[in-house]
N, C-alpha and C positions, 0 to 999 in steps of 0.2 A: 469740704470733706476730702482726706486723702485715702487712698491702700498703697501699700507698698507693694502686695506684688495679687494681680490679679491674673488666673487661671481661666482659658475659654475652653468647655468643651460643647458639644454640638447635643448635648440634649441627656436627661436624666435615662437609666437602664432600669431597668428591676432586677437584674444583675450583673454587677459592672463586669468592665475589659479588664484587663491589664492593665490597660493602659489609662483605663477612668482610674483604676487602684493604684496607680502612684503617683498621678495625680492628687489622690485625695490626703496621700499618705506625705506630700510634699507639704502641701498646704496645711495639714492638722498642723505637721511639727515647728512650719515656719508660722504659725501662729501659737504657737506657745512658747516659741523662744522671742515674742512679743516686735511681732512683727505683721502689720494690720494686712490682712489677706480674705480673699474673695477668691468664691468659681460662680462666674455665670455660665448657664446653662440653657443657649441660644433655644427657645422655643419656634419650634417652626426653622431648622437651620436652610435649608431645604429651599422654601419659599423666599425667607432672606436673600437668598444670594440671585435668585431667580430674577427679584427687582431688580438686582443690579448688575445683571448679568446677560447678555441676548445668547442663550445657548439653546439647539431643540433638545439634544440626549438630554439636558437636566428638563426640561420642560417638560415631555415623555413621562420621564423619571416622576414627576411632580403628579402629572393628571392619572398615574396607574396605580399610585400609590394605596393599600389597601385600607379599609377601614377601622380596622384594629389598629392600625398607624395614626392615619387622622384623628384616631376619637385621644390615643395616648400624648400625641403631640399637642391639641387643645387642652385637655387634664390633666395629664402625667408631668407633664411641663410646666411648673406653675408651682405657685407655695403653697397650695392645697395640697395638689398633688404630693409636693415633697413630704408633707407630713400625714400622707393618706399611703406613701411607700410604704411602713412598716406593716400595716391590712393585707395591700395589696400584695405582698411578698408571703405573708402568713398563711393566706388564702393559695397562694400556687406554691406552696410548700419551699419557699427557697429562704435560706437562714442567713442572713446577712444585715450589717447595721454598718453605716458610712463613718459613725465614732469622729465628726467633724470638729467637734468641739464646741469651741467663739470662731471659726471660717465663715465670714459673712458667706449669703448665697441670695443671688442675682437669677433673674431671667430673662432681663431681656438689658439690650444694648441702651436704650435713652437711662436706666439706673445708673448702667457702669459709667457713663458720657456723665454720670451728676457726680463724681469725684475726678481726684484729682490722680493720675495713678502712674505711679513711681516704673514699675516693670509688666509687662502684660505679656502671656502665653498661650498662642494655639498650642491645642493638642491634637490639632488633624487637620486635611486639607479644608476640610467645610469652615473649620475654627477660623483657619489662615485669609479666607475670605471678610468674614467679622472682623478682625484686628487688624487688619490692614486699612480700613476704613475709621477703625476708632481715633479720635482725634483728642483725648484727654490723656494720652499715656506718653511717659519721655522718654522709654526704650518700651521695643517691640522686639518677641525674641519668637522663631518656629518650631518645638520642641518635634521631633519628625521619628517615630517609633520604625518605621521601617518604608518601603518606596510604596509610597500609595498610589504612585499612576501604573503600578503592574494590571495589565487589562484583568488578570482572571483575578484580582482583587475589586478591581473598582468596575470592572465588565464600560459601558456607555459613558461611563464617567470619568474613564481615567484622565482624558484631553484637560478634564478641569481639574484635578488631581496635579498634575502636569506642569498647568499652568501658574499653580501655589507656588511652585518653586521660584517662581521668578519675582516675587513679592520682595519689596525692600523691609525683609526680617528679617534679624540675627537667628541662623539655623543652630541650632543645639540637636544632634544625634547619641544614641543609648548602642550603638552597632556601628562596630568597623566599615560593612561595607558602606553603609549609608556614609559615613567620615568620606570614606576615599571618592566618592562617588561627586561628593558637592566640595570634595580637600580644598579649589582653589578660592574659596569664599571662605576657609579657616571654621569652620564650622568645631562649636564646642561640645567637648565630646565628656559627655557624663557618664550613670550607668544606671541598672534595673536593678532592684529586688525585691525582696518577697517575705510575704510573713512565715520563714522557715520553722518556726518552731511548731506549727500546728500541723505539719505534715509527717516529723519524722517518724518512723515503720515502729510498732509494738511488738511485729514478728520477725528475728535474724532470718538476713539472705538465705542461707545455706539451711534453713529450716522450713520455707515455705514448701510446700509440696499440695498439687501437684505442677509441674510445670507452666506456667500461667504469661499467656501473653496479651497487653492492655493495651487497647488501640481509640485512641481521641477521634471519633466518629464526629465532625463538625459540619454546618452546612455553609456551602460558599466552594467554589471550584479550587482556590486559594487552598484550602483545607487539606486537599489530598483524598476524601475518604473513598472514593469510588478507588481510588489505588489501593488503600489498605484492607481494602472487603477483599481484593482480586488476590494482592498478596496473604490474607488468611485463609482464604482456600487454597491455596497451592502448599500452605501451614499442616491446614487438615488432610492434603492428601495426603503429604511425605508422614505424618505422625499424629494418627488419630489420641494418643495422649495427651498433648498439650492443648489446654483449656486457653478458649479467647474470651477474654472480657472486652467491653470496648461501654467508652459513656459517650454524650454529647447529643447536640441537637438536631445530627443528620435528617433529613427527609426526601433523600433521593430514593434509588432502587431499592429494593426489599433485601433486608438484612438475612441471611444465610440462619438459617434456626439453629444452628451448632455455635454459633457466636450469642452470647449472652450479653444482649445489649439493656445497658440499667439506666441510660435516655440522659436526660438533663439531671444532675446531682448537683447537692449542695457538698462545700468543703469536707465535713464530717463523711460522708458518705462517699467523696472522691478518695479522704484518703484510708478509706476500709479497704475502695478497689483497690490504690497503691501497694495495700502491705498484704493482699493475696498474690502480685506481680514477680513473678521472675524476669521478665523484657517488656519494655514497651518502645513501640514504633511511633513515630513521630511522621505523617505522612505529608505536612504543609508544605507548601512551593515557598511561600511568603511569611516572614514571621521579624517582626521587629527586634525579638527575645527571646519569647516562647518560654511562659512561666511552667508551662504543663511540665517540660524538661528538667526543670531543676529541682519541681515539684516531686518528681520519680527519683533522682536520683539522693534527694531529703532522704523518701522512704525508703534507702535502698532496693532501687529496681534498674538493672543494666538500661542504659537508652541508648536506640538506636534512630536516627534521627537523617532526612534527608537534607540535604546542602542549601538549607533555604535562608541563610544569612543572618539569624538571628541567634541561631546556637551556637555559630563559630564564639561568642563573648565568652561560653564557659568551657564546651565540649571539647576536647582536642582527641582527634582520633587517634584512636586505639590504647588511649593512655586512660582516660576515665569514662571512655563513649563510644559508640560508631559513629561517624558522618559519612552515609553514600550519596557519592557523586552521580551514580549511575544510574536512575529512577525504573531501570526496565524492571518488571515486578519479578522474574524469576530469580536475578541478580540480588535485591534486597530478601527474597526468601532464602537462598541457600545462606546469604550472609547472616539472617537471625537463625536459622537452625545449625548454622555453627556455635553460636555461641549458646544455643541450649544444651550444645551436646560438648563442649569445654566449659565445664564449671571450674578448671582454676580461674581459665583468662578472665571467666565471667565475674568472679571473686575479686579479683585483681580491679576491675572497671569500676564496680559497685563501691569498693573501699576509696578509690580515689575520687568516684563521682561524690561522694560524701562527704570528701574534705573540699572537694571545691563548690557544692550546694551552700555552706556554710558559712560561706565567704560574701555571700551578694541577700547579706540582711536588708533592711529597711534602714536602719541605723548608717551603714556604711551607704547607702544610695543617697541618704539628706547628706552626709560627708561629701562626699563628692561633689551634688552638687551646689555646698556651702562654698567650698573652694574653688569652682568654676564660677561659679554665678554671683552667688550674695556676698561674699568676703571681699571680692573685685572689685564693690561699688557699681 
């Protein structure tokens, strides 16, 4: 048995990343343009590398692991699991279907080792572990979304994180900086997009009202939100007018009860928040992409966004976006209550940030990397 091109990622979600979504969205198309394709889906990534690995932070990492993890990781991982995903998702209200098609789907590494396989792909450092060990594949390639040994990203793990880099993979990067970072290994440089057409706004810019500022509340230090709670009250002090919305999974400090926080949402419901938005603040250190951005500015909503590497691909300051350099929280407030209070410039951002949303489809991302990758041979 052969695949021509098999996909690793480090375990099923009950609602994908980004970065599982163009994954999936790689693999659909490159199997309907009749080219035999697989994602395994390491059960237990974790443990895997543990065996073959003398590290204590991941061993730590391993014995503290909570039980909602281990129970998902034994069932959720698994071909039951995967066909018991649509319940599971139904039951926690989240609306999503993987639309894989014929993409074979793997769980475990002795399957993928029973074919023959043409190109194989981590899609994370835990992946880069797996694949660098698999011995059935004739190119290995590291597809790297953004620096995963950043400590407040991987916190104890980054050293292993780190360590991925030095794996004999062909690197493939979706972000400049990560290009420049790894330039002298020539690393190929593709790109991200997104299902743009399900986000654009019902309601014109310049008719939403009242003021409305949208803040991606996520957990993980990575994320920023403990910055963007401090910068919306400093929001609310200057102008009790403008409304915060904010979604995501945060569960640190107690959210301020003037911020109207709507938790975890599904798409339809993210983008009802988008088309009530005048600005939204982007508060991540770390971000491969960052689809939440391009998502806001589909809906027309100003973004403002700090310097965390992955929005330089569309943003370009002060032409279709802000990018601040300068993370102090007072600095990023005066910066958005300027532009609540210049509704040209902010007209001006929202128009251009919407011809350049429209440009980084799904369509144009298999392009890219048909021409990088699969056309090459």
């Amino acid at each position: 048995k052969s695949l021509d091109y098999l996909f690793v990622l480090p375990g099923l979600l009950p609602y994908p990343t980004g970065g599982h979504k163009m994954i999936y969205e790689l693999a659909r198309r490159l199997s309907n343009d009749g080219y035999s394709t697989a994602i395994l889906f390491v059960r237990d990534i974790y443990g895997n590398i543990l065996r073959k690995n003398n590290s204590k932070p991941l061993e730590d990492f391993v014995k503290n692991r909570k039980t909602a993890y281990l129970f998902f990781e034994k069932f959720g991982n698994s071909s039951i699991g995967y066909h018991m995903l649509p319940l599971l998702r139904f039951l926690m209200g989240i609306k999503y279907r993987e639309r894989l098609g014929s993409v074979r789907i793997l769980f475990s590494t002795e399957k993928a080792e029973k074919y023959k396989i043409m190109k194989v792909f981590a899609s994370s450092w835990q992946a880069a572990y797996i694949v660098k060990d698999l011995r059935a594949a004739d190119e290995k390639f590291y597809l790297i979304h953004h620096e995963e040994d950043v400590v407040s990203f991987n916190k104890e793990l980054s050293s292993l994180a780190e360590n991925s880099y030095s794996f004999d993979l062909k690197k493939v990067v979706i972000n400049e900086k990560v290009y420049e970072r790894f330039s002298k290994e020539s690393p190929i440089l593709v790109m991200a997009g997104h299902e743009i057409e399900k986000y654009k706004g019902k309601t014109p810019h310049e008719l939403r009202s009242p003021d409305t500022l949208i803040l991606p509340l996520r957990s993980g230090e990575d994320k920023g939100s403990d910055l963007a709670i401090e910068v919306a009250k400093r929001i609310r002090a200057a102008d009790e007018e403008i409304r915060i919305l904010s979604f995501g999974n945060y569960s640190g400090q107690k959210i301020p009860d003037f911020i109207d926080h709507k938790g975890v949402v599904n798409d339809k419901e993210l983008t009802e928040i988008y088309d009530q938005g005048t600005v939204l603040f982007l508060p991540s250190t770390v971000e491969g992409f960052s689809l939440i951005g391009l998502e806001a500015l589909t809906n027309g909503v100003a973004v403002v966004s700090l310097d965390n590497g992955g929005v330089d691909q569309y943003l370009e300051n002060g032409i279709n976006g802000l990018i601040i350099k300068d993370p102090e929280p007072t600095h990023i407030t005066n910066e958005i209550l300027k532009l609540f209070k210049e509704k040209n410039s902010r007209s001006k951002l929202v128009a251009e940030g919407f011809k350049t949303a429209v440009r980084f489809t799904y369509g144009a991302m298999y392009q890219k990397f048909k021409e990088e990758i699969v056309d090459r041979g």
